[in-house]
N, C-alpha and C positions, 0 to 999 in steps of 0.2 A: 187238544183233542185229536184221537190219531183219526184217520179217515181209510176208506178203501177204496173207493169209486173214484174219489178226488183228492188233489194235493192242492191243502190250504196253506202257503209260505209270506209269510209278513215282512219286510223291510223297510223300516221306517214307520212313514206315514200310508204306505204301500201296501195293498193285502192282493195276490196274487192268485188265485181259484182256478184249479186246470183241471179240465174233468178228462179221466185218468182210465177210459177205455179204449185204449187205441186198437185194440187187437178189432173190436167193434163197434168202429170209426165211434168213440163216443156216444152210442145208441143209451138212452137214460130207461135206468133199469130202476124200480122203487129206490133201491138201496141210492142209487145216483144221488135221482133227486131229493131224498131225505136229509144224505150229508150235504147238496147244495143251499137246502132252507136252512138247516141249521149252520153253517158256515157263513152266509147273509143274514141271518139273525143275528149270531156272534161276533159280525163286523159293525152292526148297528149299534149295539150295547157298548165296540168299543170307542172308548172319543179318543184313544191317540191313533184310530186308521181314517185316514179322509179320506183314499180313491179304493176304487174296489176293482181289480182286473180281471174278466172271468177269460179263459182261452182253453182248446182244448189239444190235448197230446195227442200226436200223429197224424195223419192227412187229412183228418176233418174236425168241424168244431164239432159239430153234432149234429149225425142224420135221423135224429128226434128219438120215438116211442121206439122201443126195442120190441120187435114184433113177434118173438117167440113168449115175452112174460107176456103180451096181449093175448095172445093165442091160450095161455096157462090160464089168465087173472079171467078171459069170457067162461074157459071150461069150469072155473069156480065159481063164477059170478053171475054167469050170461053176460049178453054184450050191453052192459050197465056202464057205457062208457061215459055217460056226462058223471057219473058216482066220481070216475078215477078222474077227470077231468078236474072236478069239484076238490075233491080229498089231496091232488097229489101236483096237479099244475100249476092252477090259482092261486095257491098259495106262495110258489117260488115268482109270478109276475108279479104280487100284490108286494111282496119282499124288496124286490126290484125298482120297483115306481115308488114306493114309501119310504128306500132306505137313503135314512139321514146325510149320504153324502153321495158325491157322485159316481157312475161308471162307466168300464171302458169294456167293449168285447172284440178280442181279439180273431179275428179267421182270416183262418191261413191256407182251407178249404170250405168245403160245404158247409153249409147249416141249414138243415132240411126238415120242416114239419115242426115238431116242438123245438127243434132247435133253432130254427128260425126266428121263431117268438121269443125265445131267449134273449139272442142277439137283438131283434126290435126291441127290447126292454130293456135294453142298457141305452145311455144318455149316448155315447160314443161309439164310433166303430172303427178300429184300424184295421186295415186290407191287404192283403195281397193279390197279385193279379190271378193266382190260383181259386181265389174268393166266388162263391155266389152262395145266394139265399136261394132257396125252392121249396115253394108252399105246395109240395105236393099231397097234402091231406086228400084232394080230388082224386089222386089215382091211387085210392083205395076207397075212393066211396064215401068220405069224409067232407066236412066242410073245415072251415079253420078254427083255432081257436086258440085260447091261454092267450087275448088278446091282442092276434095277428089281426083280425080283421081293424078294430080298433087305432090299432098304431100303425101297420101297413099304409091302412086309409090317408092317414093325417099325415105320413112320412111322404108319399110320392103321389096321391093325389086318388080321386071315387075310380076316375076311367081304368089307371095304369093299376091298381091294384084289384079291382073286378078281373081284368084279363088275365094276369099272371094267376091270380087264386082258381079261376072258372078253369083255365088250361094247364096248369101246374107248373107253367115258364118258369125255366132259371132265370134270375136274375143275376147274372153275372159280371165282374168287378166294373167293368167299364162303365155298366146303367147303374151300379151302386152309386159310383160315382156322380155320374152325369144327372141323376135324380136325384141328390143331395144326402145318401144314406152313409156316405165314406167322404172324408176331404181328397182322398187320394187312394190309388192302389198302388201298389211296391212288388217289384221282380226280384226284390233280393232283402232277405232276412235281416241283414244290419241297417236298410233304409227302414222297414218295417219296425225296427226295434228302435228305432233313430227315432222315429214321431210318437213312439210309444211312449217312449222316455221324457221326451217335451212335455206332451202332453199332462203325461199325470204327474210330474215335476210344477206344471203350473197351474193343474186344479190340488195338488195338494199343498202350494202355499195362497191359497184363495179362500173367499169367507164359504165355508161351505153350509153355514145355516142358510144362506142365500141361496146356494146352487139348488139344496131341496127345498126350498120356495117355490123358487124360479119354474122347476122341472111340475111341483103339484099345479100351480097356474097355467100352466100350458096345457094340464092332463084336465083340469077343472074347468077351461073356459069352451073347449073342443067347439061343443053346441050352445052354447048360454046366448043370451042376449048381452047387448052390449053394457045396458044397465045394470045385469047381475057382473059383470067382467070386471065394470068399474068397481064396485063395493069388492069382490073378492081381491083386488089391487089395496084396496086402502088400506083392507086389513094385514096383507103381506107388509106394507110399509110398516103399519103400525106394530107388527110383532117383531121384524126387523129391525126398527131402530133404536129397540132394547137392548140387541147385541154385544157384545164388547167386540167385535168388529166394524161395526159402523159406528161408536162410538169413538174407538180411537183409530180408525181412517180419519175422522171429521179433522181430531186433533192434528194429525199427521199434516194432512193439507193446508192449514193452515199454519202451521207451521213450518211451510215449503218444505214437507219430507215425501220419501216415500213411505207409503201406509205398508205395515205388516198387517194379516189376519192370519188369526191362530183358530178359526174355526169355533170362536165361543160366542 
C-alpha cells in the first residue's frame, strides 16, 4: 500500500511507521492519521510483523493537531471538536492499546498534544536527550484527550500529571526518564539506534500473544477491585496456555533448553 503522509517499511519481523511531515514537524493532518489507522490495522492482520515502530522524520515526533485543517474542518463544521476527536483520534489509540503485538515510539524531539498521546500509547519509548512530551492542549483552551489523561495518569502518577496538563509543562528527556516513561535518553543517534535495535530484536523473538495480554491487563485492572483483577488473571492464563508458545516453552524447559516463541 503506497502512503503519503507516512512511510510504512517492513524488515523482518519489524514494521517501521515514520510519519512523514517534516516540513511540518509532523503536525497530523486527516490524510496523516487515516494512513496511520490503516497502517496499524494492516500490521495487526499481519502475523509475520511482531514489533510495530512508529517515529517521525525531522526534528519532531509530532506537535499534534495541525491547526490550519482545525481552523478549515470548525469553518465547515463548527467547533464540533469531540465529532473529530471521536471519528479521527480514538480510533488510532484504540488501534494502539488493541494491537496484537507490541510497540515502540521513537522521539527524537517533541511530541506535543495529539502526539503526545501517540507516544503514551505505544508500550515503549526510546529517547533522545532532544525528547520531551508537552500536553499543551491548555494553551489553547483545551483539555487532553485521545487518552492522555488516562495513560498519563497511570504512567507518572494523579499529582505529576494534573500539573504538567493544568500548565502545559514540558516534560522533558531527563523527567521522561526519571518518571519511568523512557529507560534512558541518548545524545547520539547510534546509542539511540543501539537500544532500538535490542529492543525490538527481543520483543520480536518473544511470545507476543502474551505481550497483548499482558498490556490489556494492565489497561483493564487501572480501577477494578482486586477481586475483579484476580478473575481477569485467570482468564489471561487460561487463554494463554493454549498457545503454542507456552506449550512448547513448557517442553523446552524441561528438556533443559532454551524455549523459542514464534508468536502463535
Amino acid at each position: 500500500m503506497t502512503f503519503q503522509d507516512i512511510v510504512a517499511e517492513s524488515q523482518g519481523a519489524l514494521l517501521t511507521i515514520s510519519l512523514n511531515r517534516p516540513e511540518a514537524l509532523n503536525a497530523l493532518t486527516a490524510r496523516l492519521r487515516q494512513e496511520l489507522l490503516q497502517a496499524l490495522r494492516g500490521a495487526d492482520r499481519n502475523p509475520e510483523l511482531r514489533v510495530v515502530v512508529i517515529r517521525g522524520h525531522g526534528r519532531a515526533f509530532s506537535v499534534g493537531q495541525d491547526l490550519k485543517e482545525m481552523t478549515e474542518y470548525y469553518e465547515a463544521h463548527g467547533p464540533r471538536l469531540g465529532k473529530l476527536v471521536q471519528d479521527e483520534y480514538i480510533p488510532i489509540v484504540q488501534a494502539l492499546r488493541n494491537l496484537s503485538k507490541p510497540t515502540v515510539a521513537v522521539l527524537e524531539g517533541a511530541a506535543v498534544g495529539g502526539g503526545m498521546a501517540l507516544a503514551l500509547a505505544a508500550d515503549f519509548r526510546v529517547i533522545s536527550t532532544r525528547a520531551q512530551m508537552v500536553p499543551g492542549f491548555v494553551n489553547v483552551g483545551l483539555a487532553p484527550d485521545t487518552g492522555t489523561a488516562f495513560l498519563l495518569g497511570r504512567s507518572i502518577g494523579y499529582a505529576r500529571a494534573l500539573s504538567v496538563c493544568l500548565t502545559g509543562q514540558p516534560i522533558k528527556a531527563a523527567q521522561l526518564v526519571e518518571w519511568g516513561l523512557a529507560a534512558s535518553a541518548h545524545d547520539s543517534a547510534e546509542s539511540l539506534n543501539e537500544e532500538l535495535a535490542q529492543l525490538t530484536d527481543k520483543l520480536s523473538h518473544g511470545p507476543t500473544k502474551a505481550y497483548a495480554v499482558i498490556r490489556r491487563l494492565f489497561d483493564q485492572s487501572a480501577h477494578l477491585p482486586l477481586e475483579a483483577v484476580l478473575g481477569l488473571e485467570r482468564d489471561a492464563q487460561e487463554e494463554l496456555a493454549q498457545t503454542q508458545d507456552h506449550q512448547s516453552s513448557i517442553a523446552a524447559f524441561l528438556a533443559k533448553q532454551t524455549p523459542e516463541f514464534h508468536g502463535q
